[in-house]
PDB file of N, CA, C and O in Angstrom:
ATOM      1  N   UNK A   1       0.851  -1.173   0.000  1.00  0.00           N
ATOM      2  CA  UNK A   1       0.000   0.000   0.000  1.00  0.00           C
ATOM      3  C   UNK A   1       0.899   1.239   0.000  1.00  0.00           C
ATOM      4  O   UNK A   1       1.923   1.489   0.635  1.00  0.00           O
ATOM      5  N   UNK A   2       0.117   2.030  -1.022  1.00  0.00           N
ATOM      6  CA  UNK A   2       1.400   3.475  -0.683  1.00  0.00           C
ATOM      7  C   UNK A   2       1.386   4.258   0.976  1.00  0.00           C
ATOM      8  O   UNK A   2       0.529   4.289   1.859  1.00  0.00           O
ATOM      9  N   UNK A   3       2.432   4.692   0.889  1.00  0.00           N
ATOM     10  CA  UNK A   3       2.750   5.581   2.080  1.00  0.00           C
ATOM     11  C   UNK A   3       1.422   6.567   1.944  1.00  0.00           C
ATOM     12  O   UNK A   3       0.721   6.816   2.926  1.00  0.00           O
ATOM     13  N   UNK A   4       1.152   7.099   0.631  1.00  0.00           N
ATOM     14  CA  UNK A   4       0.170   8.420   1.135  1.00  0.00           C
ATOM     15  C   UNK A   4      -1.527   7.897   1.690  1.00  0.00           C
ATOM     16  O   UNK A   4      -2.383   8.598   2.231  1.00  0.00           O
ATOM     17  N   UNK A   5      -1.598   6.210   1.262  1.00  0.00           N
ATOM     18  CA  UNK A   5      -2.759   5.893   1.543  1.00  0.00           C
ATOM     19  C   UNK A   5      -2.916   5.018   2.885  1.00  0.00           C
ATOM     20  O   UNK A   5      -2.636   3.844   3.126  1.00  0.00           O
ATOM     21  N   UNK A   6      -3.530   6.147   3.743  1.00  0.00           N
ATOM     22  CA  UNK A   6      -3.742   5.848   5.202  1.00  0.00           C
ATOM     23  C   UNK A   6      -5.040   4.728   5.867  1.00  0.00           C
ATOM     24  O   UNK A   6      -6.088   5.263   6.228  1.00  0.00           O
ATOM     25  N   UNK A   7      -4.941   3.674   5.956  1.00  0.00           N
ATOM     26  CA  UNK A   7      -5.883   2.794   6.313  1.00  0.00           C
ATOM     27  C   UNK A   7      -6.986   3.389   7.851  1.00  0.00           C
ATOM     28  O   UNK A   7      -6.783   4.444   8.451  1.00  0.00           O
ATOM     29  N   UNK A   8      -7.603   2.833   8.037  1.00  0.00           N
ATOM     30  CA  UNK A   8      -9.025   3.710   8.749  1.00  0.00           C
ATOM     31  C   UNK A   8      -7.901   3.377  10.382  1.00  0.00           C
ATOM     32  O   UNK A   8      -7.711   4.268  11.210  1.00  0.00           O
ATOM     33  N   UNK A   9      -7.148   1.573  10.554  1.00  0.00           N
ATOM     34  CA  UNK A   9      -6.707   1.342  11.170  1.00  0.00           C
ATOM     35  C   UNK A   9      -5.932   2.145  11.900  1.00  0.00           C
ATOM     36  O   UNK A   9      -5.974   2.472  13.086  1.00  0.00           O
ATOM     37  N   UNK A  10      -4.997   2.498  10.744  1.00  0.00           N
ATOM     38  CA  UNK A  10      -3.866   3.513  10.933  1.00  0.00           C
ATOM     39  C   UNK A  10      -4.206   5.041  11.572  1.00  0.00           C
ATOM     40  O   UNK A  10      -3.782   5.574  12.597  1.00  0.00           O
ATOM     41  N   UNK A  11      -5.056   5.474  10.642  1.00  0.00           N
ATOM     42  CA  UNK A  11      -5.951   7.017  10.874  1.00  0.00           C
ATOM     43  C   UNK A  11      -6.210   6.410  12.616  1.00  0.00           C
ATOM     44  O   UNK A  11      -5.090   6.436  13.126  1.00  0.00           O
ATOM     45  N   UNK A  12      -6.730   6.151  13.141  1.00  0.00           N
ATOM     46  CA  UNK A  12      -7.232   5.859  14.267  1.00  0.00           C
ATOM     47  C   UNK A  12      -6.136   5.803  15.447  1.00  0.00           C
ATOM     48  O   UNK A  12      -6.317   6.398  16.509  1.00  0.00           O
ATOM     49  N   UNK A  13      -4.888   4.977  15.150  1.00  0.00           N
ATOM     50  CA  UNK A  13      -3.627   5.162  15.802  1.00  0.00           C
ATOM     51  C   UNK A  13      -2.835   6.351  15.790  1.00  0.00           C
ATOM     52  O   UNK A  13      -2.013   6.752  16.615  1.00  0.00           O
ATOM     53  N   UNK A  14      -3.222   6.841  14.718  1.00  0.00           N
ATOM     54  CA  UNK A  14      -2.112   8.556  14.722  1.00  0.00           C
ATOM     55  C   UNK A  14      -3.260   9.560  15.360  1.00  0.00           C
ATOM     56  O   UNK A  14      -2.906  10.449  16.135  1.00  0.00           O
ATOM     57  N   UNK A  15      -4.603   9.391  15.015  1.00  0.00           N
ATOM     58  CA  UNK A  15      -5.571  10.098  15.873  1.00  0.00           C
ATOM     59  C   UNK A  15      -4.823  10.120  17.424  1.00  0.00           C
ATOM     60  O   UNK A  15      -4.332  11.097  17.990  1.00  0.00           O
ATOM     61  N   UNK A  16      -4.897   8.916  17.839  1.00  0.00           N
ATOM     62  CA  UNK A  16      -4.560   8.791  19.566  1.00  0.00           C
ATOM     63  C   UNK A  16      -3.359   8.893  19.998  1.00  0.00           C
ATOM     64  O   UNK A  16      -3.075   8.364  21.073  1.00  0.00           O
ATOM     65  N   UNK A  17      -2.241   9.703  19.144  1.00  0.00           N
ATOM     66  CA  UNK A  17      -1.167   9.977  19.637  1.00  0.00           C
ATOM     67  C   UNK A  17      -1.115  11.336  19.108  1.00  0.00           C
ATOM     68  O   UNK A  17      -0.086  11.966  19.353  1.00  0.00           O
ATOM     69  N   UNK A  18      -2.034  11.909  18.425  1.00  0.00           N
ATOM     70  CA  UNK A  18      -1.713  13.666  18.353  1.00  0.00           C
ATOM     71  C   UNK A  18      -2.762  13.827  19.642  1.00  0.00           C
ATOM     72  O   UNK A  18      -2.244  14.642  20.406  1.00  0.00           O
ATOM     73  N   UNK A  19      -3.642  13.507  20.011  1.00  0.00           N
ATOM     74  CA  UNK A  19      -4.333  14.135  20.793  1.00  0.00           C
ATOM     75  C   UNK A  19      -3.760  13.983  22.219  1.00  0.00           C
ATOM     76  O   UNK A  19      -4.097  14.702  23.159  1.00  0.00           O
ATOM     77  N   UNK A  20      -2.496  12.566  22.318  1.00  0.00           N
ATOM     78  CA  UNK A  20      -1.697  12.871  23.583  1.00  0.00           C
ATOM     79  C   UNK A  20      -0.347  13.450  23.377  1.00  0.00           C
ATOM     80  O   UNK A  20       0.508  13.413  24.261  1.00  0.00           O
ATOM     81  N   UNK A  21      -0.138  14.026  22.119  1.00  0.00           N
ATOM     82  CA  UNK A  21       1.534  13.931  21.908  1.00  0.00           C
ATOM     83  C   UNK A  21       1.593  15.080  22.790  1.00  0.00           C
ATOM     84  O   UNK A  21       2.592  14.535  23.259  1.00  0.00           O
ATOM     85  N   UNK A  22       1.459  16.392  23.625  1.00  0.00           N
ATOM     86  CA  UNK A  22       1.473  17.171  23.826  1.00  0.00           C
ATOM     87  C   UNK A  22       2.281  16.902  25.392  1.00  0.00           C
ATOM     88  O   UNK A  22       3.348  17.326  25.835  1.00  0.00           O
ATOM     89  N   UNK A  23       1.161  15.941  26.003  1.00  0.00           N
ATOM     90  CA  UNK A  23       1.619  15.500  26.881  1.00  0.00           C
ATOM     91  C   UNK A  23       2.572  14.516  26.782  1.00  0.00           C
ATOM     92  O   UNK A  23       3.632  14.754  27.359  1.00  0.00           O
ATOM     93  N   UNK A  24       2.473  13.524  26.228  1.00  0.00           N
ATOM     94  CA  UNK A  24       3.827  13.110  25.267  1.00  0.00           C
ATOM     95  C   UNK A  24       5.368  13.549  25.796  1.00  0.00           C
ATOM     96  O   UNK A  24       6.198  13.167  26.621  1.00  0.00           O
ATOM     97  N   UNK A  25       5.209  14.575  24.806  1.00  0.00           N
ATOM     98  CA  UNK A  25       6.493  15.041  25.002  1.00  0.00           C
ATOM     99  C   UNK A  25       6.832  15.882  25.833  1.00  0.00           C
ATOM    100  O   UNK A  25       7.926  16.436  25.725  1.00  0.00           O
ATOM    101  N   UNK A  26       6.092  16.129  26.710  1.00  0.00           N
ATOM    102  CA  UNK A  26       6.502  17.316  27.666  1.00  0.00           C
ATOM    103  C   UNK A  26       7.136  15.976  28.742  1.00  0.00           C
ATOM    104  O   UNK A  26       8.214  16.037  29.333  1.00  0.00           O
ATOM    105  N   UNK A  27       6.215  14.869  28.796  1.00  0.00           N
ATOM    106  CA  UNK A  27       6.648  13.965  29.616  1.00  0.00           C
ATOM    107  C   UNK A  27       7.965  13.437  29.614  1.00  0.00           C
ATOM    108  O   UNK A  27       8.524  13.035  30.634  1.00  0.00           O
ATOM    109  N   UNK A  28       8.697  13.432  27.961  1.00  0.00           N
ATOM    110  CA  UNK A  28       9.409  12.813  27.618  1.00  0.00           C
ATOM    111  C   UNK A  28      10.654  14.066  27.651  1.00  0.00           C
ATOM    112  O   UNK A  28      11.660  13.988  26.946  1.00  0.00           O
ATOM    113  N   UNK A  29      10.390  15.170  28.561  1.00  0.00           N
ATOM    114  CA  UNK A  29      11.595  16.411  28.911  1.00  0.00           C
ATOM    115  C   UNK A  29      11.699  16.920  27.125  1.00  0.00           C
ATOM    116  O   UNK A  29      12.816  17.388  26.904  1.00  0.00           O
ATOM    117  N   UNK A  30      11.005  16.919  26.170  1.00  0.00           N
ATOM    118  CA  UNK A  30      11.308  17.531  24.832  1.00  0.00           C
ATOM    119  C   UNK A  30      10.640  18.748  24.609  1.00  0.00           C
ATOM    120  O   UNK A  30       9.483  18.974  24.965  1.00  0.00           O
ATOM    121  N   UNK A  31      11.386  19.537  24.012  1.00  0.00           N
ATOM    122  CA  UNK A  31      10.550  20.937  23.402  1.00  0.00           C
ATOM    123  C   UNK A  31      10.263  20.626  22.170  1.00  0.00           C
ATOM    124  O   UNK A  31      11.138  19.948  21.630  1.00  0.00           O
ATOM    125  N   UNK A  32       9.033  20.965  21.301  1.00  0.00           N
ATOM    126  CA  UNK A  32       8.763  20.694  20.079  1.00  0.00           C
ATOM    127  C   UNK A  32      10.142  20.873  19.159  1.00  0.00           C
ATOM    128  O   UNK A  32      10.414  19.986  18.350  1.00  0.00           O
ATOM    129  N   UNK A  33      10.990  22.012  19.293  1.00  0.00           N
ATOM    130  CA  UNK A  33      12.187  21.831  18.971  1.00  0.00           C
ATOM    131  C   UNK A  33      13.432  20.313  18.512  1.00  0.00           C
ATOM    132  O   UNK A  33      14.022  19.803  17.559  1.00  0.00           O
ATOM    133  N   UNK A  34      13.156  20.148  20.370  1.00  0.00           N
ATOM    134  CA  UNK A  34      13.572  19.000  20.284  1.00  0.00           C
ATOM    135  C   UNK A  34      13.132  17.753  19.540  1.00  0.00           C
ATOM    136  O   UNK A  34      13.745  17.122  18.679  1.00  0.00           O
ATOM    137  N   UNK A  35      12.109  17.570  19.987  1.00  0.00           N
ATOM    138  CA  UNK A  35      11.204  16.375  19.455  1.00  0.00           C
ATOM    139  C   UNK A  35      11.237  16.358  17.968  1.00  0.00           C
ATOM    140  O   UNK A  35      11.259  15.209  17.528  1.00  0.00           O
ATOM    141  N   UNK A  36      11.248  17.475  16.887  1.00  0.00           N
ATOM    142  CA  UNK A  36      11.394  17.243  16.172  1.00  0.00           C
ATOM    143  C   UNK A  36      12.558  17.232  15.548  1.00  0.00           C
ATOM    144  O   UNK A  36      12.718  16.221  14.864  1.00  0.00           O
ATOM    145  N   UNK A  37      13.488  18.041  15.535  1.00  0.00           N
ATOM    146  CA  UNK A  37      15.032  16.981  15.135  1.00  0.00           C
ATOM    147  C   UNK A  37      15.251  15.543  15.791  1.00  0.00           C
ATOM    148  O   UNK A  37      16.260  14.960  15.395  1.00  0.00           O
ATOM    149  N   UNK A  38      14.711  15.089  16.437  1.00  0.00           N
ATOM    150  CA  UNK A  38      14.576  13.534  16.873  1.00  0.00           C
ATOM    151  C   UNK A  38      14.173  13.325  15.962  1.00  0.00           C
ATOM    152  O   UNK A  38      15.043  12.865  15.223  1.00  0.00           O
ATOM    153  N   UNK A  39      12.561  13.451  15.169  1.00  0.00           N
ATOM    154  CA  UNK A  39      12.116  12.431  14.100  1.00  0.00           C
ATOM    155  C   UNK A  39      12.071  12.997  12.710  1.00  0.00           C
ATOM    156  O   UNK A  39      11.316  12.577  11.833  1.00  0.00           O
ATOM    157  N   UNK A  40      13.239  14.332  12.517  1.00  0.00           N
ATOM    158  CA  UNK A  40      13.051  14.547  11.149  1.00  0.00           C
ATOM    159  C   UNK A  40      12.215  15.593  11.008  1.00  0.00           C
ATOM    160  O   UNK A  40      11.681  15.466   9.906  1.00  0.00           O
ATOM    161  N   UNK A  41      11.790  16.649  11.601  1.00  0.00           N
ATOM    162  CA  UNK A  41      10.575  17.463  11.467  1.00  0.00           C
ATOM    163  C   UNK A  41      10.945  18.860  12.255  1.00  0.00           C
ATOM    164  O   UNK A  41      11.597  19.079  13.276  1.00  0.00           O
ATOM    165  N   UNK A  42      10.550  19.336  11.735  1.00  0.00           N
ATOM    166  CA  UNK A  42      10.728  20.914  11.841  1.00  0.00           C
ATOM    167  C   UNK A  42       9.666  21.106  13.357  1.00  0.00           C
ATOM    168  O   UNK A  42       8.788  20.391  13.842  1.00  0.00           O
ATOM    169  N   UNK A  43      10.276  22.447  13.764  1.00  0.00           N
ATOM    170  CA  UNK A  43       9.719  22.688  15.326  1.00  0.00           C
ATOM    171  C   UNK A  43       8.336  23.254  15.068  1.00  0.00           C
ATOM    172  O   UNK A  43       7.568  23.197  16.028  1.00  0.00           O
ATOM    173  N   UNK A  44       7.812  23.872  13.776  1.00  0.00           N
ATOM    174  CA  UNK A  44       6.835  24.439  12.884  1.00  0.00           C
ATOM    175  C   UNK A  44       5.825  23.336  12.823  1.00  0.00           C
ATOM    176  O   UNK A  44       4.691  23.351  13.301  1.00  0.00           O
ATOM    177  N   UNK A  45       6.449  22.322  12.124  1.00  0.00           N
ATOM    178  CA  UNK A  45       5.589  21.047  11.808  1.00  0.00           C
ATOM    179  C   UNK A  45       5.238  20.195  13.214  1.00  0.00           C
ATOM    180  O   UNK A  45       4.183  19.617  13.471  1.00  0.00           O
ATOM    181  N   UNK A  46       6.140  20.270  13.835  1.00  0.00           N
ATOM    182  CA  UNK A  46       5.227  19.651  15.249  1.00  0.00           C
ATOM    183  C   UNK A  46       4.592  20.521  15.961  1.00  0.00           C
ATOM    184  O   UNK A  46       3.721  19.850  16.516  1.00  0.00           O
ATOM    185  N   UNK A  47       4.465  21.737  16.339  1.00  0.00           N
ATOM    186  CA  UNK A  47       3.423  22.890  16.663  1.00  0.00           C
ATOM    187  C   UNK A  47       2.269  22.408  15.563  1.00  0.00           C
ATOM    188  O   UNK A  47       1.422  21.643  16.024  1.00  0.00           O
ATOM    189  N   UNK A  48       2.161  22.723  14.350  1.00  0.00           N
ATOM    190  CA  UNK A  48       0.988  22.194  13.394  1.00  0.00           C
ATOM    191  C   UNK A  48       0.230  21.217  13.697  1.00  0.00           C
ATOM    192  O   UNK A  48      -0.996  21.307  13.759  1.00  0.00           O
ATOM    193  N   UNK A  49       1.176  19.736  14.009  1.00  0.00           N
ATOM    194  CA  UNK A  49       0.645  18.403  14.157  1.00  0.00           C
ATOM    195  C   UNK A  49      -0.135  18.739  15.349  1.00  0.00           C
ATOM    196  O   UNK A  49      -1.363  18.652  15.332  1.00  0.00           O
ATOM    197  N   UNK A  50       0.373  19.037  16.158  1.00  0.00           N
ATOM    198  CA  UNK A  50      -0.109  19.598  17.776  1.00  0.00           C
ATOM    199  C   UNK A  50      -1.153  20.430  18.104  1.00  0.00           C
ATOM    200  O   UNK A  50      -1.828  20.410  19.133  1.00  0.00           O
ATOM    201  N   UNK A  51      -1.241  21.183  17.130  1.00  0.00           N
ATOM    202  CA  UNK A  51      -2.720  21.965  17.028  1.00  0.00           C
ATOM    203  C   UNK A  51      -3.661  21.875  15.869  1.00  0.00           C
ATOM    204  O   UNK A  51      -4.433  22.750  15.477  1.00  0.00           O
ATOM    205  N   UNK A  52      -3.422  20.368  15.258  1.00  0.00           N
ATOM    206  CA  UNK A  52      -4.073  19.379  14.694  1.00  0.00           C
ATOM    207  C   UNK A  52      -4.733  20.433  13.368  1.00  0.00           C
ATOM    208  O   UNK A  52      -5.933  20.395  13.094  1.00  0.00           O
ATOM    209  N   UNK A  53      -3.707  21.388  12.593  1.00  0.00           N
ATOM    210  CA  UNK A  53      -3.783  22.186  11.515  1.00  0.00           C
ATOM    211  C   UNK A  53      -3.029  21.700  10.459  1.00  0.00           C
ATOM    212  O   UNK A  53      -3.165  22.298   9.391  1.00  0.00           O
ATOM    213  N   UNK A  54      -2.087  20.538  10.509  1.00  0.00           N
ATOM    214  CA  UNK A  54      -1.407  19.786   9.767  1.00  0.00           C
ATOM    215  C   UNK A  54      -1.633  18.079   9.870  1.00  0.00           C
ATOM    216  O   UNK A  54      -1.399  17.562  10.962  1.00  0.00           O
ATOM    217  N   UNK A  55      -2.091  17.205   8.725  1.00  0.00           N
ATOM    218  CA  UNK A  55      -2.076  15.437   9.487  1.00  0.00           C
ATOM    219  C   UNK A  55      -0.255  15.497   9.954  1.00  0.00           C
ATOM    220  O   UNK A  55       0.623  16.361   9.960  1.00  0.00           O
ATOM    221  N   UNK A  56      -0.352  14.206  10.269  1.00  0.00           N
ATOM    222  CA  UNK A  56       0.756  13.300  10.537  1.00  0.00           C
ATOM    223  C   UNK A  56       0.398  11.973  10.042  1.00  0.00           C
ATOM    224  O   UNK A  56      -0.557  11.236  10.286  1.00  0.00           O
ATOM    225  N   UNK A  57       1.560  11.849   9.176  1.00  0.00           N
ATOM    226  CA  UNK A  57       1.943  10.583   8.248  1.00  0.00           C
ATOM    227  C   UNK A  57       2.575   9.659   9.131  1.00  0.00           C
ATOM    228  O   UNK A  57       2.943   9.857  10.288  1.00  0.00           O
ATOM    229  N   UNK A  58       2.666   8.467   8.338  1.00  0.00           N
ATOM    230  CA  UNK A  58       2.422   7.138   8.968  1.00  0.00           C
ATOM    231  C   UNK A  58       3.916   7.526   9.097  1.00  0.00           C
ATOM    232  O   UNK A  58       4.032   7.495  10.322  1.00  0.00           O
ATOM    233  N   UNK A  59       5.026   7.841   8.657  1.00  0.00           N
ATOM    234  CA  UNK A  59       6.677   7.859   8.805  1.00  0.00           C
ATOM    235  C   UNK A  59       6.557   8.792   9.823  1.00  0.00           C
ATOM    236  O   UNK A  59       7.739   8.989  10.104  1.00  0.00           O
ATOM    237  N   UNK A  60       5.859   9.536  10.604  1.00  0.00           N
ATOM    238  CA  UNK A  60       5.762  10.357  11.222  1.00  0.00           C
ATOM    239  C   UNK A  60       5.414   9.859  12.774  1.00  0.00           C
ATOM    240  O   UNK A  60       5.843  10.051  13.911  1.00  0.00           O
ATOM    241  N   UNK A  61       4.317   9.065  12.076  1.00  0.00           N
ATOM    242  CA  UNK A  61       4.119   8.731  13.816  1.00  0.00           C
ATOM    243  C   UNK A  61       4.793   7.706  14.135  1.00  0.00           C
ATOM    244  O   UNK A  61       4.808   7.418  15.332  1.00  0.00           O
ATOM    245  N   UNK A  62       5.587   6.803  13.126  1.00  0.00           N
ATOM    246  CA  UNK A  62       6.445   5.668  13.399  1.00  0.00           C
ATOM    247  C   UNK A  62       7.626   6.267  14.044  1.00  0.00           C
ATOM    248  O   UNK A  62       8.423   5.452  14.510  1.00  0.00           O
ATOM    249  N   UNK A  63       7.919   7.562  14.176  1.00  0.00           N
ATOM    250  CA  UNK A  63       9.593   8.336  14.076  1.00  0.00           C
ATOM    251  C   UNK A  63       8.749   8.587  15.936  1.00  0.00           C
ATOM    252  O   UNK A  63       9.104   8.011  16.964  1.00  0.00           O
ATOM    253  N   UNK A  64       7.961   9.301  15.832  1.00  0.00           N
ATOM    254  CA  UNK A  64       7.194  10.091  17.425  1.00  0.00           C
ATOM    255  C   UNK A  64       7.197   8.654  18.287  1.00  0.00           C
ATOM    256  O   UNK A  64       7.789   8.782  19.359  1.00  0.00           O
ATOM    257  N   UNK A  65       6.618   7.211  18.027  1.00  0.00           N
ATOM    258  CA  UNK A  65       6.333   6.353  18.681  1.00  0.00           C
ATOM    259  C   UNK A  65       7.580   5.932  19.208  1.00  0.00           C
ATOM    260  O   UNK A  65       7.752   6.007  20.425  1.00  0.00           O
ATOM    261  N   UNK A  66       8.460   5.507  18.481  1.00  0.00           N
ATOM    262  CA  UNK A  66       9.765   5.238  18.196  1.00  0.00           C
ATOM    263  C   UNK A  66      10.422   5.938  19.519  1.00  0.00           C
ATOM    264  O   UNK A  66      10.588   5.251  20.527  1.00  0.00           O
ATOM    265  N   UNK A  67      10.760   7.192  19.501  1.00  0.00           N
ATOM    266  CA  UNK A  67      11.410   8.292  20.075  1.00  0.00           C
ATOM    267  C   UNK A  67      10.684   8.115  21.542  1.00  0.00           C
ATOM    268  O   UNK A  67      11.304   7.635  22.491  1.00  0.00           O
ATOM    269  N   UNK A  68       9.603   8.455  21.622  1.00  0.00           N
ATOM    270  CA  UNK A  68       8.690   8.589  22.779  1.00  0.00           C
ATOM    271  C   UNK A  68       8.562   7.152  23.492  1.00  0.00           C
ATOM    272  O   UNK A  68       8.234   7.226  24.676  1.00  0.00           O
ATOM    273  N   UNK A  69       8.715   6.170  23.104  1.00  0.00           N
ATOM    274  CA  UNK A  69       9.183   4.760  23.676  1.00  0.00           C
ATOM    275  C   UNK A  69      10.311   5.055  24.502  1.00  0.00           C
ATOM    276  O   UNK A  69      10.484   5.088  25.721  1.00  0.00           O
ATOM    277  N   UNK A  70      11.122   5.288  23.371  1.00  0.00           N
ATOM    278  CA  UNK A  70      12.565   5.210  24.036  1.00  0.00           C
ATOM    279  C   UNK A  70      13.318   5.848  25.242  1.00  0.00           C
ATOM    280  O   UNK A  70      14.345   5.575  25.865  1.00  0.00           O
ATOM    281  N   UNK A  71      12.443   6.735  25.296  1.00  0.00           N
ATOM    282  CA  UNK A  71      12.430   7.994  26.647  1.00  0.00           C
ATOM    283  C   UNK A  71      11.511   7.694  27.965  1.00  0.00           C
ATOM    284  O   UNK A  71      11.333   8.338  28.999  1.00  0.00           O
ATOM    285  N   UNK A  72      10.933   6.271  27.427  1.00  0.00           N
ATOM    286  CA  UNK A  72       9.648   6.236  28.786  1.00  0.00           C
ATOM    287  C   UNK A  72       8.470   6.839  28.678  1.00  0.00           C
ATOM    288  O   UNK A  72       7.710   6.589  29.613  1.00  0.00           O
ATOM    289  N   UNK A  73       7.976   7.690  27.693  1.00  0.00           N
ATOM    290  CA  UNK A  73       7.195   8.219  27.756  1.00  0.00           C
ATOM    291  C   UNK A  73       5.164   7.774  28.045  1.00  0.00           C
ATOM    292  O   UNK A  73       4.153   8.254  28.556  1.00  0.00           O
ATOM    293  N   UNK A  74       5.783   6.205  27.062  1.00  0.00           N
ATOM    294  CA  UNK A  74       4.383   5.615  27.613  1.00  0.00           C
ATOM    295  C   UNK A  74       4.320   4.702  28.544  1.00  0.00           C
ATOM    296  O   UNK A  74       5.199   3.867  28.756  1.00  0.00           O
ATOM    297  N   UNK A  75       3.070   4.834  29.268  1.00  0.00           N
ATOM    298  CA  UNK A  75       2.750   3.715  30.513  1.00  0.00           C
ATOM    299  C   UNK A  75       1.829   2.978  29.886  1.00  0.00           C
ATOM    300  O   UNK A  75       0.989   3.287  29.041  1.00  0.00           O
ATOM    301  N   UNK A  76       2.082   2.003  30.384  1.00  0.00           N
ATOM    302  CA  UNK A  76       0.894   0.423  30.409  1.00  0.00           C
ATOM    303  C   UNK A  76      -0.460   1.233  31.309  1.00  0.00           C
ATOM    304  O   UNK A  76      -1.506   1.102  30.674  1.00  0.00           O
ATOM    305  N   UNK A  77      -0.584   1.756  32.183  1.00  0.00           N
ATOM    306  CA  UNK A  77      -1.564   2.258  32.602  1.00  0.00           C
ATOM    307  C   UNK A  77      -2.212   3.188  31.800  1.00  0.00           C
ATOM    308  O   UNK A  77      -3.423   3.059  31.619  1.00  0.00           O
ATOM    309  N   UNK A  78      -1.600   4.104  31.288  1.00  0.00           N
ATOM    310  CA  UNK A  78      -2.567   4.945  30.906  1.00  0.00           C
ATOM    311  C   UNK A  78      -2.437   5.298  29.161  1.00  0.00           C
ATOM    312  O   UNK A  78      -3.111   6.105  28.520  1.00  0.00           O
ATOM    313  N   UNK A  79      -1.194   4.282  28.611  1.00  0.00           N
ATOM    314  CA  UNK A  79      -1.634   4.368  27.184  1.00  0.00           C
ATOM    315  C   UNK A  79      -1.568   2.980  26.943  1.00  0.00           C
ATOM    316  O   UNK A  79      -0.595   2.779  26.216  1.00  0.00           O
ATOM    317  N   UNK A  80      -2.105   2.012  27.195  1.00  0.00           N
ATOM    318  CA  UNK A  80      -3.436   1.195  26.528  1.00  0.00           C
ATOM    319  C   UNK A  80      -3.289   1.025  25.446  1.00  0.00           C
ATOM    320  O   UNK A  80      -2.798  -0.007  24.989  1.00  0.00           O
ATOM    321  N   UNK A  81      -3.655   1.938  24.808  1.00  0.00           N
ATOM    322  CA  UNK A  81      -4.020   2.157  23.314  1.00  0.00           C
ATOM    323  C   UNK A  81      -2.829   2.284  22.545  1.00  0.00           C
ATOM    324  O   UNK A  81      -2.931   2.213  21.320  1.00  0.00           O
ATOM    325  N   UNK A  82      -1.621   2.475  23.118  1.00  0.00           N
ATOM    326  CA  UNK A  82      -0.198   2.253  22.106  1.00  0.00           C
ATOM    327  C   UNK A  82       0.526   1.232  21.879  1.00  0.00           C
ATOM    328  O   UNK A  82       1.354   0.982  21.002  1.00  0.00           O
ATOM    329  N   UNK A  83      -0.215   0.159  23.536  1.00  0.00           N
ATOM    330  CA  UNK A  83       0.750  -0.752  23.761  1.00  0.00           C
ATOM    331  C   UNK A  83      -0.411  -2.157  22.729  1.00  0.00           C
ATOM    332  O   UNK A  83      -0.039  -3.268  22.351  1.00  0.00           O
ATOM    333  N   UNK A  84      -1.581  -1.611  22.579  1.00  0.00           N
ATOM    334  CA  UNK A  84      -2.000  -2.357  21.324  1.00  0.00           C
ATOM    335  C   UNK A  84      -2.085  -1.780  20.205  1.00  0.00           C
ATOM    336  O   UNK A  84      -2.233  -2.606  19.304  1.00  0.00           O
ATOM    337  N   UNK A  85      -2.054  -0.580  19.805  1.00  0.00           N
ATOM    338  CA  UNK A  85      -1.654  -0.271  18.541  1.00  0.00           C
ATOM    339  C   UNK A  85      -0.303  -0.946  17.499  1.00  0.00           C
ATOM    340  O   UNK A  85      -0.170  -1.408  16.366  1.00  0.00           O
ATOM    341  N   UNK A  86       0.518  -0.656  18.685  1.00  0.00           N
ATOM    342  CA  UNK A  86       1.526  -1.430  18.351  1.00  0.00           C
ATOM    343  C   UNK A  86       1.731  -2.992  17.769  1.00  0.00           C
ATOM    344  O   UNK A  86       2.665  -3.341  17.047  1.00  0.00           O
ATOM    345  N   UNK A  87       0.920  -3.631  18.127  1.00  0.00           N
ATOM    346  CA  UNK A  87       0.721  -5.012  17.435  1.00  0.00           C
ATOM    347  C   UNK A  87       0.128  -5.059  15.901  1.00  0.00           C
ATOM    348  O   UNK A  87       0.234  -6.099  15.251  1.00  0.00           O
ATOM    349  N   UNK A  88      -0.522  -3.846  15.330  1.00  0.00           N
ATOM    350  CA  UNK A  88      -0.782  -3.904  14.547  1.00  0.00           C
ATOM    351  C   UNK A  88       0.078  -3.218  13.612  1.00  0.00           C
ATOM    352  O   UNK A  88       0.046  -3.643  12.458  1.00  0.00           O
ATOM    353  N   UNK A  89       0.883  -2.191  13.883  1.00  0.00           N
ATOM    354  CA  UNK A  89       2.078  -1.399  12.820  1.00  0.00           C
ATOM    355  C   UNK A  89       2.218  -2.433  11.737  1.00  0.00           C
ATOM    356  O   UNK A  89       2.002  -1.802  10.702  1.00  0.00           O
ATOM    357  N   UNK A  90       2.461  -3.666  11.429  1.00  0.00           N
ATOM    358  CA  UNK A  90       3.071  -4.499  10.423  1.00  0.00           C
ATOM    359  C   UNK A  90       2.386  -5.572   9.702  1.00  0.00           C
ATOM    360  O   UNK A  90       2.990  -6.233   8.858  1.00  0.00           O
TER     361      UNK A  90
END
């Protein structure tokens, strides 16, 4: 499937990580700055994603999930929803 064509699956998983990335990354000690030279993205483009005036692509939220793992950022308690999203990425 191409990269630009987003499955309902997918749409639904990047839904539930812009609407926490905020907290996200504040959790994860990053300034949008930061966070985005981590995954390739301008400090512009994650303000956008963040005030949900720009999507986020599937290389996008694979780079945010990725990053935000790696820092601790998600809990088994209260994101649920990443630690099964995740079974489906592939």
């Amino acid at each position: 499937m191409p990269e630009f064509v987003i499955s309902s699956d997918r749409e639904s998983m990047i839904a539930e990580l812009v609407a926490r990335l905020p907290f996200l990354r504040k959790k994860a000690k990053l300034s949008q700055r930061q966070f985005g030279e981590n995954i390739g993205k301008s400090r512009q483009k994650i303000s956008d994603i963040e005030r949900k005036t720009a999507p986020m692509g599937w290389d996008t939220y694979l780079a945010a999930c990725t990053v935000l793992e790696m820092l601790g950022a998600f809990s088994e308690s209260e994101d649920a929803w990443y630690f099964e999203a995740k079974k489906k990425w592939f």
